[in-house]
N, C-alpha and C positions, 0 to 999 in steps of 0.2 A: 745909303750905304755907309757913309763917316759921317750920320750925324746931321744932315740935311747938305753934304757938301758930294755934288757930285759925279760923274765922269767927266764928263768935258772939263768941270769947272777946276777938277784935281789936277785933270793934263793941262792946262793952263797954268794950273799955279808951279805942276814941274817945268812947262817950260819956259817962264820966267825965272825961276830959281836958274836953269840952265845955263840962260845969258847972262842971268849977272854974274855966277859964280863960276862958270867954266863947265867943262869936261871933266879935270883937271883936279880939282878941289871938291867935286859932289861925293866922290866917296868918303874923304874925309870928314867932310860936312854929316855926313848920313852918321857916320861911324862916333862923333861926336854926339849928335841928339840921340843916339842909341843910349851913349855914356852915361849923358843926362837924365834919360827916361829911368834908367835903372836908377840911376842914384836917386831921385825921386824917388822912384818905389822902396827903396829899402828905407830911405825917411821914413818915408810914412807909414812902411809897418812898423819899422822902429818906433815911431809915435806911439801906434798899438798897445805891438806889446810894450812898451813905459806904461801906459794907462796899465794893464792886465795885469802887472808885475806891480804897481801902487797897490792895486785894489786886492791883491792877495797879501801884501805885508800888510795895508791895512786892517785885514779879517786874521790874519795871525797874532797882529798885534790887539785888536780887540779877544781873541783865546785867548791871550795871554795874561791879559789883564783880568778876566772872569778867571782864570787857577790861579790869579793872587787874591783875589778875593775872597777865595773859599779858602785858602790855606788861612789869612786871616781870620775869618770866620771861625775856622776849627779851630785855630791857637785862641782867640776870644773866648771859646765854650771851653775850652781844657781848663784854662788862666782861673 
């Protein structure tokens, strides 16, 4: 189900988290790695897209450099 982890072994590992950390404090606890889990994710799309946003200024910038070449080129045959 999670990956090779699983029913008993899950309700065991809640209810160790349970003792140690109370009643009391699991929803905070919960509410926290929720916090974490997102911010993770938005990391690492943010990774992404920084790669996807490289590699399109990269290929803008290689355009760009091919219409100064040709503009050179023409002012060459004009000159």
């Amino acid at each position: 189900m999670f990956g090779g982890i699983g029913t008993n072994e899950l309700i065991l590992i809640l209810i160790i988290t349970l003792l140690i950390f109370g009643p009391s404090k699991l929803p905070d606890l919960a509410k926290s790695m929720g916090k974490a889990i997102n911010e993770f994710r938005k990391a690492s799309s943010g990774i992404v897209d920084d790669d996807d946003a490289g590699k399109k200024e990269e290929k803008k910038k290689t355009t760009r450099d091919e219409e100064i070449e040709k503009i050179k080129v023409k002012d060459s045959k004009d000159a």
